[in-house]
KELO-79677 format. One line per 5 residues: number of its first residue (from 0); their letters; for each residue x, y, z of C-alpha. Coordinates in steps of 0.001 Angstrom, whole numbers, plus 524288, in hexadecimal, padded with zeros to 5 digits. Example, Ala and Ser with C-alpha at 12.3 -4.5 7.8 and 13.67 -1.06 7.14 Angstrom:
BEGIN
0> AS> 8300C:7EE6C:81E78 | 83566:7FBDC:81BE4 .
END
This chain:
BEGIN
0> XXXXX> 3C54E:485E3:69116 | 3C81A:49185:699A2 | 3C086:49479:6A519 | 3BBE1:4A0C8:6A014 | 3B5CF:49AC4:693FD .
5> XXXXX> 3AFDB:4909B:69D62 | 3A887:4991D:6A4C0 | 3A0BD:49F0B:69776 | 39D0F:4912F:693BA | 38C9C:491B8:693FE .
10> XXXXX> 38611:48A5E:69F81 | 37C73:48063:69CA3 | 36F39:48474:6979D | 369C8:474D2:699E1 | 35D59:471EF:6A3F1 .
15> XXXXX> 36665:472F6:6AF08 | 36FB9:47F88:6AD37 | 36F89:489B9:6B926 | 3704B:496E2:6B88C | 379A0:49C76:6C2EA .
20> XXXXX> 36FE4:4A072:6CC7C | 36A07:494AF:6CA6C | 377EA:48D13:6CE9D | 37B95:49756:6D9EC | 36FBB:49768:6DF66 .
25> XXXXX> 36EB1:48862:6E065 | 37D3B:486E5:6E481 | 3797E:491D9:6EF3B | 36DB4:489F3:6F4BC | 375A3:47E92:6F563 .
30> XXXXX> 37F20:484C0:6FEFF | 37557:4897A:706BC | 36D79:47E05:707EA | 3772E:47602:70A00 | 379FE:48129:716E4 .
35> XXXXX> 36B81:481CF:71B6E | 36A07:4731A:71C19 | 3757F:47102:725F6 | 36FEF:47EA4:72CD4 | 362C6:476AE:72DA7 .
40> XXXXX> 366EC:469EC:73252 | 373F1:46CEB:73813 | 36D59:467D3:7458E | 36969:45A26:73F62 | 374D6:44F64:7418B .
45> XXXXX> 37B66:44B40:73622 | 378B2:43C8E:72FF5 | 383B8:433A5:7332D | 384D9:431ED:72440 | 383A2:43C96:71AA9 .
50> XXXXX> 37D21:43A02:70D05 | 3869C:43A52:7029B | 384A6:43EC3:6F42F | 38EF9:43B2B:6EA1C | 38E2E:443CB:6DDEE .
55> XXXXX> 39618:4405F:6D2F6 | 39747:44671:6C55A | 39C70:43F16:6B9AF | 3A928:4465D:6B1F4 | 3A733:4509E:6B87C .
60> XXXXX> 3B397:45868:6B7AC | 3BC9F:45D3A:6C3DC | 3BAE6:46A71:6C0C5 | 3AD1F:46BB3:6BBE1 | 3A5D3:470E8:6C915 .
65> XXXXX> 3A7DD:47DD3:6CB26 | 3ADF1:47CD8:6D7EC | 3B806:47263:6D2A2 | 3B8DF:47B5E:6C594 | 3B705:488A3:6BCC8 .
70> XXXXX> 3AE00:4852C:6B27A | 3A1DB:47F9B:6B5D2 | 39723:4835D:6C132 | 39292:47A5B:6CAA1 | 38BEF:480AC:6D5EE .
75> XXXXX> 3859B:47691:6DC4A | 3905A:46B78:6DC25 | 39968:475E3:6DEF5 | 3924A:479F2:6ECED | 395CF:46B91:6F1F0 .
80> XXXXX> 3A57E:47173:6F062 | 39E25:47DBF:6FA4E | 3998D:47679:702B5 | 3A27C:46AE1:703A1 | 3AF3F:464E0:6FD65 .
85> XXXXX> 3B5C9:467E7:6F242 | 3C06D:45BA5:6EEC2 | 3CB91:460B0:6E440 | 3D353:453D0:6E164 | 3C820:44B2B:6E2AC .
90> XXXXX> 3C8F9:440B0:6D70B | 3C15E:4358B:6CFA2 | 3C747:426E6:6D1D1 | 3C77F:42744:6C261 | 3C574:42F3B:6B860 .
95> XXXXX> 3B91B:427CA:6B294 | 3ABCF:4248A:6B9F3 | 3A91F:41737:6BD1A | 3B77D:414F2:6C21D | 3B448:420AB:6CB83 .
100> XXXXX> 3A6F3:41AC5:6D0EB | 3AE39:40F96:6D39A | 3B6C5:41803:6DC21 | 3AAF0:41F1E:6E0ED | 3A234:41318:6E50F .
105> XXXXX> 3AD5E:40B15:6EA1C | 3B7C5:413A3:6EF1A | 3C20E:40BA9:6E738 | 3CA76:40DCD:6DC82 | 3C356:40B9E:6CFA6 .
110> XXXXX> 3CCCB:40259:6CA5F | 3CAF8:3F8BA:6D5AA | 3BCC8:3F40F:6CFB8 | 3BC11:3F07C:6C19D | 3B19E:3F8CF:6BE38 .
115> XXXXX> 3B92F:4045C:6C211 | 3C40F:3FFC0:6B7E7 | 3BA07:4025C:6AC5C | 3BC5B:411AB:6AB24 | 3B272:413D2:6AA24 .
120> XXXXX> 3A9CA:40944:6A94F | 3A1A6:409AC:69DD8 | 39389:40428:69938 | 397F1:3F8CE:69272 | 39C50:3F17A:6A068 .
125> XXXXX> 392CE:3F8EA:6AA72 | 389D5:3EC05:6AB95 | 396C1:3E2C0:6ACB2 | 39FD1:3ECFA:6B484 | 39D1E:3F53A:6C056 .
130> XXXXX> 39FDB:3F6DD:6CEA5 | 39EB2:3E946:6D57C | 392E9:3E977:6DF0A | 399A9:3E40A:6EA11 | 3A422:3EE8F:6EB58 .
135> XXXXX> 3A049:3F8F6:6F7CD | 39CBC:4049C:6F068 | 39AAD:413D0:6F728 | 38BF6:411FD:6F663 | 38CAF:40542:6FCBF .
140> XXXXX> 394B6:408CF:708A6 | 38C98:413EA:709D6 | 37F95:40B6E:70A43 | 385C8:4051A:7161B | 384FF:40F55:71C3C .
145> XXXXX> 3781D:41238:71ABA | 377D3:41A81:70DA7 | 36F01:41ACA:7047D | 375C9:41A38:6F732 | 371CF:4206D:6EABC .
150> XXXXX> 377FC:422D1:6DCE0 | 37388:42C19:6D25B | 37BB9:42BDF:6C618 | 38565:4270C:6C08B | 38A85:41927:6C661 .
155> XXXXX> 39326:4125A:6B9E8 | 397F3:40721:6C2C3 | 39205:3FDE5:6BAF3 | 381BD:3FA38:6B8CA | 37783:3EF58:6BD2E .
160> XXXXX> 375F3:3E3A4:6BF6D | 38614:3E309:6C35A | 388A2:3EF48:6C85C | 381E9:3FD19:6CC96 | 37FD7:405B3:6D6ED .
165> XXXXX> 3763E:3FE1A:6DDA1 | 37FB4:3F2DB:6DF59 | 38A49:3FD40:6E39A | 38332:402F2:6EF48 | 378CE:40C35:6EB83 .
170> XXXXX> 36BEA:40B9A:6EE3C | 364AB:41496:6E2FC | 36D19:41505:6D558 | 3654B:4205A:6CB14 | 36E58:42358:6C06E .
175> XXXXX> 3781B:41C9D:6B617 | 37EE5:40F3B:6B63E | 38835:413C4:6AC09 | 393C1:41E2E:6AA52 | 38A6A:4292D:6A218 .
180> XXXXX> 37D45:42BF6:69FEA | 374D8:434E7:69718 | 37117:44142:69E93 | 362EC:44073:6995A | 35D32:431CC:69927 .
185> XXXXX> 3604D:42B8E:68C45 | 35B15:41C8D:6939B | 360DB:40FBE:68D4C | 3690D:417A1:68375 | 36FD8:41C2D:68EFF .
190> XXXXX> 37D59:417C2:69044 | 37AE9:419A1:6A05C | 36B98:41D68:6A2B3 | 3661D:420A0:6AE1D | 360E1:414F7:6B6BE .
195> XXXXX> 35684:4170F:6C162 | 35672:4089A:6C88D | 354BE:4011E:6BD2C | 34DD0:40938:6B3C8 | 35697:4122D:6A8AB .
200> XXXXX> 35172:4200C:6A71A | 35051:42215:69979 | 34BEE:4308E:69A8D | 35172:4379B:6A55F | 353D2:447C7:6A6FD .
205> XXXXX> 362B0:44BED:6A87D | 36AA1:4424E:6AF7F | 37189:44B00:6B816 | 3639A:4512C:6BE9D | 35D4D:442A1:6BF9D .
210> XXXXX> 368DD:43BD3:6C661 | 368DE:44989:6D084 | 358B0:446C6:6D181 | 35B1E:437B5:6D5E5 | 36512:43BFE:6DFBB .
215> XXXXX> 35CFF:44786:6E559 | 35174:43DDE:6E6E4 | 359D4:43514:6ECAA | 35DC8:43E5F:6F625 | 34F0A:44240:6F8B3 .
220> XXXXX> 34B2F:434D1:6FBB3 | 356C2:43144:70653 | 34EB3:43D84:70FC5 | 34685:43267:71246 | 351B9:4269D:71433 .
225> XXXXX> 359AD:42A2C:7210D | 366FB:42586:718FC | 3720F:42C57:714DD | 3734A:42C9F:707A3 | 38013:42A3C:6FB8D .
230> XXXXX> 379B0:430CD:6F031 | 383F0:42FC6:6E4ED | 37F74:4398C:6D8EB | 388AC:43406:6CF2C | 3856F:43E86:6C3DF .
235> XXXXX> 387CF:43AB8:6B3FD | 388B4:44A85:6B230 | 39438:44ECC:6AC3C | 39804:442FE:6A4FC | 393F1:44284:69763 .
240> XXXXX> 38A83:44175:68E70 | 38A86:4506D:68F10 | 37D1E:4546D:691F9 | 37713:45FE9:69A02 | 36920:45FFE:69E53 .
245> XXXXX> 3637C:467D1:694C8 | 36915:45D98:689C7 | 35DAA:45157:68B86 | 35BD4:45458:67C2C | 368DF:452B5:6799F .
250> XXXXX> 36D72:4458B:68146 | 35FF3:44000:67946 | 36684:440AD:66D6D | 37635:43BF3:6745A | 3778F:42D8C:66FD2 .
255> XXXXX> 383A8:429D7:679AD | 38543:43149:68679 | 3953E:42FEB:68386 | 39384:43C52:67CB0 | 3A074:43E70:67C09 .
260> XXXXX> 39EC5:44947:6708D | 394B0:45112:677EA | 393F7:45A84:681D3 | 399D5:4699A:68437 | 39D4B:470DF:68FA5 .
265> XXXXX> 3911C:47722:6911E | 38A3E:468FA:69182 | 39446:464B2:69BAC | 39185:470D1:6A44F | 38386:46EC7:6A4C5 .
270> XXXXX> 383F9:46157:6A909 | 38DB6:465EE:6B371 | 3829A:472A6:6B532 | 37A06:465BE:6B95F | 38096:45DE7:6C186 .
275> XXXXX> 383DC:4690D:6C98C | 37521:46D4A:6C888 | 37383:45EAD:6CD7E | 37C2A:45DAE:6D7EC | 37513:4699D:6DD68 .
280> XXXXX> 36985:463DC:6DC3C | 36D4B:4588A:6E60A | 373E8:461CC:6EEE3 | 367A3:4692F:6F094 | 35E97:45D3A:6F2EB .
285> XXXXX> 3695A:4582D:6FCCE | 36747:46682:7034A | 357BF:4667C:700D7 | 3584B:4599E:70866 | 35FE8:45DC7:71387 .
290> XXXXX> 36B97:452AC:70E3E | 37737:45E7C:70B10 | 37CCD:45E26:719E5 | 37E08:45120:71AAF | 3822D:44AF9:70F91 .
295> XXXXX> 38E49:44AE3:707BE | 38E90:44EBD:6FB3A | 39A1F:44AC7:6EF53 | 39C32:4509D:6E1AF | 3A589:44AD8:6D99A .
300> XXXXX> 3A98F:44506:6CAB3 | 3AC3C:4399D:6C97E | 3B807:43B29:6BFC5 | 3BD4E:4485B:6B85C | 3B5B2:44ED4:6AE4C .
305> XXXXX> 3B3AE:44DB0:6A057 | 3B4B0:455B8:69345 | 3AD0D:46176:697B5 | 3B1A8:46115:6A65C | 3B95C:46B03:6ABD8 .
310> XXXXX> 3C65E:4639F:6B3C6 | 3CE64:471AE:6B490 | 3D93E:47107:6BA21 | 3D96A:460A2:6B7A9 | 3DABE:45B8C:6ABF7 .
315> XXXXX> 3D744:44E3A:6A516 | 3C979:44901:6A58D | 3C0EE:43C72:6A837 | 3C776:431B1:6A4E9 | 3D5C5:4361A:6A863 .
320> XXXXX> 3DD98:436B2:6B4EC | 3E16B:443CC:6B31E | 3DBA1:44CDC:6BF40 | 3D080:4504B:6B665 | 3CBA8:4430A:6B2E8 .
325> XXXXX> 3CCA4:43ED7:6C281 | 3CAEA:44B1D:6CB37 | 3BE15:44D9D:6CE97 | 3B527:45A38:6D585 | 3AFC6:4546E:6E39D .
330> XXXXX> 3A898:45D6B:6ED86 | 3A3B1:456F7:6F9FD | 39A18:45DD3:70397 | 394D6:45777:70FF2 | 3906E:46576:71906 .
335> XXXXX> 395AF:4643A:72601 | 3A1A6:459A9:722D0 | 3A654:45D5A:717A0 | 3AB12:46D49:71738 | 3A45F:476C1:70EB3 .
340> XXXXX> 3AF20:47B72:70427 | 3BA07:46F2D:705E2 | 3C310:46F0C:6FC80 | 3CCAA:46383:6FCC0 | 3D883:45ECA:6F48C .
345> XXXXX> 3D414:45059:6FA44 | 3D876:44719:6F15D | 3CD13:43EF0:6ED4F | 3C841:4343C:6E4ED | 3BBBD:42E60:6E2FA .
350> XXXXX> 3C0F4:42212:6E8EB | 3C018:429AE:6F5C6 | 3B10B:42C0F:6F592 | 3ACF0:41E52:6FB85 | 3B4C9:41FFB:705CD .
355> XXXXX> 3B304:42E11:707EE | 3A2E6:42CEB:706F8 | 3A200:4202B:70EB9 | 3AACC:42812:71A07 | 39EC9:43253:71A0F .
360> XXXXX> 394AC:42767:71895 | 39A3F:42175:724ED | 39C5B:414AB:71C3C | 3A962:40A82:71C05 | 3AFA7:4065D:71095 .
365> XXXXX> 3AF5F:3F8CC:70C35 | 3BBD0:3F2CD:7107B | 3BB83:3E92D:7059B | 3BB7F:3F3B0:6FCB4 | 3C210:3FF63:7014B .
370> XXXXX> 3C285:40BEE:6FA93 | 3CE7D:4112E:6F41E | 3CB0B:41FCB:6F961 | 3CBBA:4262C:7056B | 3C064:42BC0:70D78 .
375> XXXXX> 3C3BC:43CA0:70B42 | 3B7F0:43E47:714F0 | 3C211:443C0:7206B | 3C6A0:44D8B:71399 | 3BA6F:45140:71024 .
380> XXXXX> 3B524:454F5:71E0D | 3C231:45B1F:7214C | 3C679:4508E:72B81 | 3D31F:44F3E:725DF | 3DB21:45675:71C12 .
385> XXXXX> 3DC05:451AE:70D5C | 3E2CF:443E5:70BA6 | 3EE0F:440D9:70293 | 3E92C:4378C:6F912 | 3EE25:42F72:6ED01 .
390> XXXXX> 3E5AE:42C8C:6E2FA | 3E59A:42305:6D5A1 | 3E10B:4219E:6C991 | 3E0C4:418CB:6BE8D | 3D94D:4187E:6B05F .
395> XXXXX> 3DA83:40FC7:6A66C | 3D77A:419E9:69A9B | 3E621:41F99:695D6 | 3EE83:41769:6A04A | 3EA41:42215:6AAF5 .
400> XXXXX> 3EE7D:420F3:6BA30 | 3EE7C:42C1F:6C54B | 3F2FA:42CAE:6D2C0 | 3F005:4399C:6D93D | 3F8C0:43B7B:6E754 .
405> XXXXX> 3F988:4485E:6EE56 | 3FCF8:45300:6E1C3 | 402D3:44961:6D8EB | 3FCC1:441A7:6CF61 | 40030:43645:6C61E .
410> XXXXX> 3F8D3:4357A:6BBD4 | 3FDA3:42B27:6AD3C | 3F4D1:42E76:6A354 | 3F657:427AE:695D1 | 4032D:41F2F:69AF0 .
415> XXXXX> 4083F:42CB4:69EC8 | 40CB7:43032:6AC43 | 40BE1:43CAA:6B32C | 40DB7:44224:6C136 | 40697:44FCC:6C5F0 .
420> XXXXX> 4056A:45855:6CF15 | 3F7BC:45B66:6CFC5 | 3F6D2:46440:6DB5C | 3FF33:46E05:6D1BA | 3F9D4:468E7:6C5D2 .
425> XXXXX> 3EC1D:463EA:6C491 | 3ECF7:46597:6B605 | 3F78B:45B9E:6B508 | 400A9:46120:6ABEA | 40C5B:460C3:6B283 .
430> XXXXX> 4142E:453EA:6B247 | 41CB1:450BE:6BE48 | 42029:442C2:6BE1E | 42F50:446DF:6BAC9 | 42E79:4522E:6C44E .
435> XXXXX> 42A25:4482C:6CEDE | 42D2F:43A7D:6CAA7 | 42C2D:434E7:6D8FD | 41E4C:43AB3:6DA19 | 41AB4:435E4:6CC46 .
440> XXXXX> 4202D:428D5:6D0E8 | 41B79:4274C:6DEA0 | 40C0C:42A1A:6D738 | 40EAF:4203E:6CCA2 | 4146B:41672:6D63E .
445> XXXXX> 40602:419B7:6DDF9 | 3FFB3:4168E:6D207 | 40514:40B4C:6CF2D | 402F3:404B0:6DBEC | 3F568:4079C:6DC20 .
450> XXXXX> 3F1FB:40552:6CEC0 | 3F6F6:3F6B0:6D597 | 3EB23:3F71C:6DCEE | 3E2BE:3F817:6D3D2 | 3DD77:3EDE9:6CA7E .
455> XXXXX> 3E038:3EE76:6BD32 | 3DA8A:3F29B:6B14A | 3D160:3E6B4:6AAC5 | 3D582:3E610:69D9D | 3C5E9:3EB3A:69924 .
460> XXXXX> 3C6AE:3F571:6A2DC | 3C043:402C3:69BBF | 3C729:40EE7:699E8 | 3BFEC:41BE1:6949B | 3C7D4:42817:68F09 .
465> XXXXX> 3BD67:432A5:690A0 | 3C493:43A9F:68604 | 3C2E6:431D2:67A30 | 3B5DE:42B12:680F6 | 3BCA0:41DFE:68002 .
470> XXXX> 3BE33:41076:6880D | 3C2FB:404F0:68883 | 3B8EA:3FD4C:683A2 | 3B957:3EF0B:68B71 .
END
């Protein structure tokens, strides 16, 4: 669709759709806040550690924030881009969830644990397959050094009694044990419901508001702890079943959240409407508790988008190593260390958010499990310049493998091999393997030897192709 017809598509009319004014004038008292709270404590000292606040969306595409993209408007995610870091080659370790928050609690490649070789991992093994407990996790380094640890959200690493996020280094766990939910509580019927300790929700208001309430009342209650906090808000919004706020009538009467046959671009943009609404909403309470100036706040996806996202100029989606199933939006604000407008070519991977976070934290890795990433901290605070970096991929679905190095990019993709250039062409249309056969070499040969590394596929390892809704089965 062109960008002109775009722009005449109708906004949302569901419980949370903003008018403009509405939007600029929240987006407008963010800034400012976020400026009169360091004018009012600017003679305090700073804590040794900041808190931290991990937001992640789910499919949400690379170009679907406003300040990533054309179509949609997201004022209040976009103000973190202001007032902060802006990443532009920042990408997923997969192009599926639970191999990603593999990459994000470890720091590791995904394929290096067997539950990150299930892409993604899916209800029928989440009792008998998940992240092993005794593998240092982000939360858990963190909680050594003296952070309290929280999750709201999404966690799909595999469910009690084996596995969970209380045996991976969190403290407080609100949210789902699975890979999707039900915006509006459907209880048992649920593929994924909501748990609160040990008790399902069977009737809950729109999924994207509660999981923001639990993490705002988390932040209320650490005024009276004298800890620093991790708060990851690991959001379900935009991954399907397609349903705004205003459509609790409408999921009653949805008898499997795969939904594959529902949805419209109007549905999509008012569940993106919310989680921007949403993300404001925590940005504010971190300003209304005097928490903005010191503590470091990250947006990001955790893979590319899906049917409705926008990707312009990538293309491909979930589920595919093309740069719009792996590239991802991530903005990263921390006043005072991080500069107000950054915008970086970094190369980036999620594998690089252990060590990067920990590096804040003041927290060590685990030297008997080291992460495969890099800490970008010196990047991001503009102590050194942007690194060269080389970066892999692998997925099982159509035979698919990666390796992204400096502009060029090897990507097979259905036992076919390309090389691009994708400094000069993001889009990936124009094949250069027999214009630069020692370049397409050199990247397979870097491929190859790393794919070594790695272990190898179990022979019941799941595979999903998001465009027919298949898998594997095991």
């Amino acid at each position: 669709m062109h960008s002109s017809q775009r722009g005449r598509l109708p906004r949302s009319t569901g419980s949370r759709a903003l008018t403009r004014r509405q939007v600029l004038a929240g987006s407008l008292a963010g800034s400012l806040g976020l400026g009169l709270a360091a004018d009012k404590t600017r003679a305090a000292p700073r804590p040794a550690a900041p808190n931290i606040v991990f937001l992640l969306a789910d499919d949400l595409g690379y170009a679907d924030l406003s300040c990533y993209g054309r179509h949609f408007s997201t004022p209040r995610i976009d103000s973190l881009a202001r007032q902060g870091a802006l990443l532009t080659q920042a990408y997923a370790s997969s192009p599926v969830c639970s191999p990603t928050r593999v990459a994000l609690m470890t720091g590791r490649e995904p394929g290096r644990l067997r539950v990150g070789q299930d892409e993604p991992l899916g209800t029928e093994r989440e009792g008998t397959l998940g992240l092993p407990t005794d593998i240092p996790t982000l939360p858990s380094l963190l909680r050594q050094q003296g952070y309290r640890t929280s999750l709201f959200g999404k966690w799909h690493l595999g469910k009690p009694p084996n596995f969970g996020p209380l045996k991976s280094g969190y403290d407080r766990f609100f949210g789902m044990y699975g890979g999707y939910s039900f915006y509006f509580g459907h209880g048992k019927d649920d593929p994924s419901p909501v748990i609160d300790g040990e008790r399902i929700l069977t009737d809950h208001g729109y999924l994207t508001d509660l999981l923001t309430d639990k993490a705002i009342e988390e932040l209320e209650a650490g005024e009276k702890k004298k800890q620093p906090l991790f708060l990851s808000l690991h959001f379900n919004a935009v991954h399907w079943p397609w349903e705004a706020p205003g459509d609790a009538a409408k999921s009653a009467g949805i008898k499997t959240a795969v939904h594959r046959d529902g949805g419209s671009l109007e549905t999509y943009r008012a569940m993106l409407d919310s989680l921007d609404f949403n993300v404001g909403r925590l940005l504010d309470a971190l300003e209304r508790l005097d928490l903005a100036r010191d503590t470091l706040v990250v947006f990001s996806s955790d893979n590319g988008g899906e049917r409705f996202s926008d990707m312009w100029p990538l293309t491909g989606m979930k589920g595919e190593l093309l740069e719009g199933g792996i590239r991802v939006p991530v903005l990263a604000r921390w006043p005072g260390k991080i500069a107000a407008g950054l915008r970086t070519d970094q190369l980036m991977a999620t594998i690089d958010w252990l060590p990067t976070l920990l590096a804040a934290g003041g927290g060590k890795q685990s030297a008997d499990y080291p992460s495969d990433g890099e800490n970008l901290l010196p990047v991001l605070t503009g102590a050194e310049a942007a690194r060269k970096r080389t970066l892999y991929w692998r997925y099982k679905g159509n035979d698919q493998a990666a390796v992204r190095d400096g502009r060029w990019k090897y990507l097979r993709l259905g036992g076919k091999e390309h090389l691009f250039d994708i400094e000069a062409d993001p889009r990936e249309r124009v094949e250069l393997q027999e214009v630069h056969p020692s370049e397409f070499d050199r990247l397979k040969r870097l491929y190859q030897e790393w794919n070594a590394r790695m272990p190898p596929y179990p022979a019941d390892a799941r595979s999903y192709d998001v465009r027919t809704g298949t898998a594997d089965r095991y």
